[in-house]
VOKOLPA-751768 format. One record per residue: residue number from 1; residue in one letter; x, y, z of N, C-alpha, C, O in turn. Coordinates in nm, 3 decimals, padded with zeros to 5 digits. Layout:
REM VOKOLPA-751768
NUM A X Y Z X Y Z X Y Z X Y Z
...
//
This chain:
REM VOKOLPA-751768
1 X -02.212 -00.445 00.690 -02.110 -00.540 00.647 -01.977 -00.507 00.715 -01.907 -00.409 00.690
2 X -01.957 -00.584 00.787 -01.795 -00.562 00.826 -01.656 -00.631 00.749 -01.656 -00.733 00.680
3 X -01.570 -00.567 00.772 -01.392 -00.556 00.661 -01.298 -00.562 00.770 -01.260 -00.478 00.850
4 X -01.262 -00.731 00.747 -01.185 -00.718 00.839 -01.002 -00.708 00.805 -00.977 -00.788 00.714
5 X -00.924 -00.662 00.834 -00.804 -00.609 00.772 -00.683 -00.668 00.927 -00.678 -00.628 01.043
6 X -00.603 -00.775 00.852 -00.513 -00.809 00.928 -00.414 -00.758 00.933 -00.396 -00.705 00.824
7 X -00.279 -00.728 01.043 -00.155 -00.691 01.040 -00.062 -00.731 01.131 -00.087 -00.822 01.210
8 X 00.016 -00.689 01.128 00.156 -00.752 01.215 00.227 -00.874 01.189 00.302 -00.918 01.276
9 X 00.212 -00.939 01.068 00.299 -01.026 01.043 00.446 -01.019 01.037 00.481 -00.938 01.123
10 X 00.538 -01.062 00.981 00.685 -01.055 00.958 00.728 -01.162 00.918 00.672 -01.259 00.867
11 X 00.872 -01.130 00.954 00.996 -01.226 00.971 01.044 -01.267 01.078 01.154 -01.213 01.087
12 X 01.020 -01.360 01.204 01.097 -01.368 01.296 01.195 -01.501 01.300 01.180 -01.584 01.211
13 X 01.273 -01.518 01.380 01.337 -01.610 01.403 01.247 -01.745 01.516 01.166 -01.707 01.601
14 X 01.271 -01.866 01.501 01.241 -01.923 01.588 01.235 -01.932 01.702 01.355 -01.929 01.729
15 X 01.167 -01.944 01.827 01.164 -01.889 01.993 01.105 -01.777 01.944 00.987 -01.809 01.945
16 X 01.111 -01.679 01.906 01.047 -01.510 01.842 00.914 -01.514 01.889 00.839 -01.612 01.881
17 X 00.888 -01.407 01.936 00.765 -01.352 01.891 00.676 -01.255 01.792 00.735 -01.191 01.705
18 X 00.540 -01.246 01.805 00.462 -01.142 01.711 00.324 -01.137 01.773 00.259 -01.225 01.829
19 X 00.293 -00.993 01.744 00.166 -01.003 01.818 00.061 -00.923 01.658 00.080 -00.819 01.595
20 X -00.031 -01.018 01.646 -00.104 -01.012 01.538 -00.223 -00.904 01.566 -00.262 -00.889 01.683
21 X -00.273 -00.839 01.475 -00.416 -00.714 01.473 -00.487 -00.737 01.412 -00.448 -00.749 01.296
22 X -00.637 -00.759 01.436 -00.768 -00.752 01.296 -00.818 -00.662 01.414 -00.821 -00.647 01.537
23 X -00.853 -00.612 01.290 -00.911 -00.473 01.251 -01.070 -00.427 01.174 -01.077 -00.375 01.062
24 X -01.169 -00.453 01.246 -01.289 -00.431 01.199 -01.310 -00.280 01.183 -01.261 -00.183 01.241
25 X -01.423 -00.297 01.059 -01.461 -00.164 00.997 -01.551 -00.126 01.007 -01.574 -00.014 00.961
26 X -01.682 -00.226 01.096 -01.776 -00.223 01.185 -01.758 -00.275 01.352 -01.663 -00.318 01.416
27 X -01.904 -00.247 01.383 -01.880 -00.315 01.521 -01.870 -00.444 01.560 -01.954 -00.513 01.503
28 X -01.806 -00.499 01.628 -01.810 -00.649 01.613 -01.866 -00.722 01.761 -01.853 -00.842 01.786
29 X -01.942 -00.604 01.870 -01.998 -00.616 01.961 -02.114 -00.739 01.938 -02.144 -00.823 02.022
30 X -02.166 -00.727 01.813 -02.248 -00.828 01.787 -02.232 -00.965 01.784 -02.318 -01.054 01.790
31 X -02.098 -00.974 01.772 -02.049 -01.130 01.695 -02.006 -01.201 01.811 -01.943 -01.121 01.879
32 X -02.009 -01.289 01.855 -01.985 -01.369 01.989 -01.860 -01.421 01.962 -01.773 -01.409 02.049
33 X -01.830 -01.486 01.842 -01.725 -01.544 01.861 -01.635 -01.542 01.744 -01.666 -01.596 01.638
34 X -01.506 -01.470 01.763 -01.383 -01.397 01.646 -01.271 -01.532 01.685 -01.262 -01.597 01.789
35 X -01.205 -01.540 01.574 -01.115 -01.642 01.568 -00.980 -01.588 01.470 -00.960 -01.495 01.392
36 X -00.916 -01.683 01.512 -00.800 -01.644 01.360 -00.754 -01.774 01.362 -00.751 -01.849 01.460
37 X -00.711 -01.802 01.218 -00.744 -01.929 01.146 -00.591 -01.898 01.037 -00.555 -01.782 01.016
38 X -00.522 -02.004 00.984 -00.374 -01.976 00.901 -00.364 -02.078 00.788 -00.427 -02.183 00.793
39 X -00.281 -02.046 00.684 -00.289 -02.108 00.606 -00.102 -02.159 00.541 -00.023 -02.081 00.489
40 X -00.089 -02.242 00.556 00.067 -02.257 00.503 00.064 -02.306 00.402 -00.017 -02.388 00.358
41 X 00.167 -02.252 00.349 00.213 -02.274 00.188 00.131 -02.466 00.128 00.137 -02.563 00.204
42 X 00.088 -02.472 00.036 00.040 -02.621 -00.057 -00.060 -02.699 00.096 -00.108 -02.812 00.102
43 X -00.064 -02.601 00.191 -00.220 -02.695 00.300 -00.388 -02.584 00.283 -00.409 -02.478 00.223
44 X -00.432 -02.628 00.325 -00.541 -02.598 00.321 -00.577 -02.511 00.479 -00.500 -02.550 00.566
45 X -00.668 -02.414 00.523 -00.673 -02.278 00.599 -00.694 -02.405 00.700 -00.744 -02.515 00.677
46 X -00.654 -02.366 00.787 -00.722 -02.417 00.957 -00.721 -02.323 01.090 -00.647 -02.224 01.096
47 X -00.792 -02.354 01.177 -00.813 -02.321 01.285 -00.723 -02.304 01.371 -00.656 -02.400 01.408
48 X -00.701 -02.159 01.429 -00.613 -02.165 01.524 -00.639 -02.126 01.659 -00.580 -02.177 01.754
49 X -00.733 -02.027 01.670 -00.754 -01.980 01.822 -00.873 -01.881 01.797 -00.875 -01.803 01.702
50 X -01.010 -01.896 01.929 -01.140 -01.841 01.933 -01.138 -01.775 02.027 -01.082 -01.809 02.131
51 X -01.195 -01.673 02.013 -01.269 -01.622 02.156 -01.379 -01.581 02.193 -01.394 -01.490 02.111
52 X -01.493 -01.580 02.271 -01.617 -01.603 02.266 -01.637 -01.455 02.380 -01.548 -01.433 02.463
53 X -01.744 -01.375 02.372 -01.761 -01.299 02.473 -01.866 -01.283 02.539 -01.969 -01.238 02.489
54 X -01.855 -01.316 02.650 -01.986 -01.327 02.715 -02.030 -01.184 02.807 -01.936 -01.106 02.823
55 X -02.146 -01.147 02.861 -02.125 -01.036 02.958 -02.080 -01.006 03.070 -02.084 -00.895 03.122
56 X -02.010 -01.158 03.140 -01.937 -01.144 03.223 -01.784 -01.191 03.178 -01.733 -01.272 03.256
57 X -01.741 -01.169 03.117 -01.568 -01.193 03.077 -01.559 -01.269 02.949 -01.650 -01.228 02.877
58 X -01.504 -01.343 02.900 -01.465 -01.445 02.777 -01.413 -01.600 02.777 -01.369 -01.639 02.886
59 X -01.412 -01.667 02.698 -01.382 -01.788 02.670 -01.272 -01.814 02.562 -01.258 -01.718 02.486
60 X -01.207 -01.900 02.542 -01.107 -01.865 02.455 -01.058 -02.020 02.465 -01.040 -02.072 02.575
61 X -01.031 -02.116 02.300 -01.020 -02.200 02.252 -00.906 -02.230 02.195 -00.875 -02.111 02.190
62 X -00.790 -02.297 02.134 -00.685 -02.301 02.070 -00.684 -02.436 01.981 -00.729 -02.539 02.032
63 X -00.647 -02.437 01.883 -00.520 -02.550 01.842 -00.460 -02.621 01.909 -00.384 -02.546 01.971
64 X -00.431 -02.780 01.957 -00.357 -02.814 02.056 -00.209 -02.753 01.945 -00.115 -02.717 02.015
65 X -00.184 -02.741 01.808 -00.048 -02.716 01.764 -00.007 -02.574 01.864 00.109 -02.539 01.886
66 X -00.103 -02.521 01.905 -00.054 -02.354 01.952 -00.083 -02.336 02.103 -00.022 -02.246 02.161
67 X -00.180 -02.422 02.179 -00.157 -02.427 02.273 -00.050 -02.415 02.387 00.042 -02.495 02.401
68 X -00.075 -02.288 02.479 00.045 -02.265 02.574 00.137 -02.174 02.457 00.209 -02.091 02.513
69 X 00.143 -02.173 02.379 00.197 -02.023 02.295 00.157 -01.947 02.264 00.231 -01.851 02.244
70 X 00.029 -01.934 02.242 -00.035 -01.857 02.136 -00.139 -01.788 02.220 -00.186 -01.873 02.296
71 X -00.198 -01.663 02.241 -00.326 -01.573 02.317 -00.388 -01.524 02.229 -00.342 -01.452 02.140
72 X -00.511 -01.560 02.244 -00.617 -01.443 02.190 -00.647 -01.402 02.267 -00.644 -01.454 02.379
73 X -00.700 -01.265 02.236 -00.783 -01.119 02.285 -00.857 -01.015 02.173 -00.840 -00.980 02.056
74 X -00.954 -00.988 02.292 -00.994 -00.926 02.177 -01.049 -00.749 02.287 -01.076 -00.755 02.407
75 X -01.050 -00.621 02.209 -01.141 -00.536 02.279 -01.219 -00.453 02.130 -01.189 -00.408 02.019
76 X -01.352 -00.474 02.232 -01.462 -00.457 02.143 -01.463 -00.318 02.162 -01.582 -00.294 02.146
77 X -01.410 -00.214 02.186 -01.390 -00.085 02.197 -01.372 -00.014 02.113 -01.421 00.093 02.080
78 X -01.227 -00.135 02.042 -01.181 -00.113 01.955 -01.211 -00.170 01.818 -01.174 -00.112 01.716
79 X -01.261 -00.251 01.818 -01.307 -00.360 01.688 -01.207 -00.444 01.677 -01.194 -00.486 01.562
80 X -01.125 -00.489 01.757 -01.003 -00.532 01.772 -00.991 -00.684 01.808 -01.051 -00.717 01.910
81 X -00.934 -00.767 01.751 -00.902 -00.946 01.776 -00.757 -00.873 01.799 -00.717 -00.761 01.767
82 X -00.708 -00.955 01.853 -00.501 -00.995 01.877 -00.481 -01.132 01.900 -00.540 -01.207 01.978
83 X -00.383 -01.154 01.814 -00.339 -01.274 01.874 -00.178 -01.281 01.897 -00.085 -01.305 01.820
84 X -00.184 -01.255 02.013 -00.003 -01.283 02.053 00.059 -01.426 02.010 -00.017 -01.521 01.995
85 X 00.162 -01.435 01.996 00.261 -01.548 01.942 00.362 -01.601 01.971 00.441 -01.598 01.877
86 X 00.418 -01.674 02.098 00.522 -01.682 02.122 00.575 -01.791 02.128 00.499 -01.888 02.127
87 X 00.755 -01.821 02.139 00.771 -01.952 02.126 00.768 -01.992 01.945 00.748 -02.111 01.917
88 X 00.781 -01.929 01.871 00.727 -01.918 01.742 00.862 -02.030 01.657 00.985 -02.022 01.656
89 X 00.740 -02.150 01.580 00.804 -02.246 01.494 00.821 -02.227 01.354 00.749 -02.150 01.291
90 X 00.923 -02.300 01.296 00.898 -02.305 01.158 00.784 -02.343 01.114 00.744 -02.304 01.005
91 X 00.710 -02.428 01.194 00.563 -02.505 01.103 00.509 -02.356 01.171 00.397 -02.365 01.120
92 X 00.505 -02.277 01.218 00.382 -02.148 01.216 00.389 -02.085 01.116 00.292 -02.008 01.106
93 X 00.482 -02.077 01.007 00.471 -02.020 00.948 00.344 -02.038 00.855 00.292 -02.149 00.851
94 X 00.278 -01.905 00.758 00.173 -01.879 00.745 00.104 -01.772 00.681 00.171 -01.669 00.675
95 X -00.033 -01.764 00.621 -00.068 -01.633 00.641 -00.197 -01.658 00.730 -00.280 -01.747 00.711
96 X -00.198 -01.558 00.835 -00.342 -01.563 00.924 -00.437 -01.470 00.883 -00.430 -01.357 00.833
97 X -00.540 -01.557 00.921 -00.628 -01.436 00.893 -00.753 -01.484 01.005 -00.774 -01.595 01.053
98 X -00.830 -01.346 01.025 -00.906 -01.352 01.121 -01.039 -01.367 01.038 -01.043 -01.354 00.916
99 X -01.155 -01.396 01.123 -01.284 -01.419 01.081 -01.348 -01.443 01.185 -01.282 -01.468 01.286
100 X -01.543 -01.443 01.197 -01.587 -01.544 01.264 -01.574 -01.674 01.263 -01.510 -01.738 01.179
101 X -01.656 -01.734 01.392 -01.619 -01.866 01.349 -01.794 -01.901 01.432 -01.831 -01.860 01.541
102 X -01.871 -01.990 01.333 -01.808 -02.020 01.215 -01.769 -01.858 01.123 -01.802 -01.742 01.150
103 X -01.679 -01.919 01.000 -01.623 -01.818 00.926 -01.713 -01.774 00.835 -01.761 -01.874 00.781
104 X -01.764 -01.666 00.787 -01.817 -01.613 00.684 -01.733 -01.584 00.583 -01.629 -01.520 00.583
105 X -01.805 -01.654 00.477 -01.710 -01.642 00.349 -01.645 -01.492 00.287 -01.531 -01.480 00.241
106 X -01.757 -01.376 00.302 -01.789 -01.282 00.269 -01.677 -01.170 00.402 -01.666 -01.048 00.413
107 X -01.620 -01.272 00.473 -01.557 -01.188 00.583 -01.392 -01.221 00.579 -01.316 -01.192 00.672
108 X -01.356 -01.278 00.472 -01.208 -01.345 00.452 -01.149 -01.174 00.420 -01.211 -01.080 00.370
109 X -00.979 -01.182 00.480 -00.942 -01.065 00.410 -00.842 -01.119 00.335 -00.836 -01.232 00.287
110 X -00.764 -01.029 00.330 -00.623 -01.054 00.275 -00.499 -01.158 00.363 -00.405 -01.232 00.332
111 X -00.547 -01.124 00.453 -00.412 -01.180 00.604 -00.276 -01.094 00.559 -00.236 -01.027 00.463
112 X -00.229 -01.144 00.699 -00.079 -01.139 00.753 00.034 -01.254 00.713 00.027 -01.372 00.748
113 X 00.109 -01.211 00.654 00.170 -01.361 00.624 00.338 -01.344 00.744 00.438 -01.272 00.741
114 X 00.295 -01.446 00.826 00.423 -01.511 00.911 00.507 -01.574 00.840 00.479 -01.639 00.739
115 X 00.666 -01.553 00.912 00.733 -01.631 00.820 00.819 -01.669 00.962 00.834 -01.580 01.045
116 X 00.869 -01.790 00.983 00.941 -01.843 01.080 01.044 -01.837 01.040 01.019 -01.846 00.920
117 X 01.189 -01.825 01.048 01.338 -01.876 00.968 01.429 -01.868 01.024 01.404 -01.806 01.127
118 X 01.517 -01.891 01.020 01.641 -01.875 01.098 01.720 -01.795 00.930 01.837 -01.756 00.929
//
């Protein structure tokens, strides 16, 4: 069973950046495809950015909302997703959280909660 444990959220200002961490407690060499997915205050969780790994390099999907801002990465070395953040809006604000995708229910953590503000 893997635990996945998000970090690096904050406080930034708008234009700002953040670069986000999940953190597996197993290996996640198995799983083809890690995502991180956000949830803002009175909406419902959605999709934000995938990445798929193949044995010759990766694939990697977005949100058109995050598109051209936003990177995923991931190293399976580490058990490690990232998602860099830049260019950062008030509507990003959030809590993210990582998962497969599709998401396993049983794989939700706590998240990171972003906060955009001036």
């Amino acid at each position: 069973q893997v635990q996945l444990v998000e970090s690096g959220g904050g406080l930034v200002q708008p234009g700002g950046s953040l670069r986000l961490a999940c953190s597996a407690s197993g290996s996640i060499l198995s799983i083809n495809t890690m995502g991180w997915y956000r949830q803002a205050p009175g909406k419902q969780r959605e999709f934000v950015a995938s990445i798929t790994s193949f044995t010759s390099g990766s694939s990697t999907n977005y949100a058109d909302s995050v598109k051209g801002r936003f990177t995923i990465s991931r190293d399976n070395a580490k058990n490690t997703v990232y998602l860099q953040m830049n260019s950062l809006k008030p509507e990003d604000t959030a809590v993210y959280y990582c998962n497969t995708v599709p998401s396993r229910f049983s794989y939700w953590g706590k998240g990171t909660l972003v906060t955009v503000s001036s």
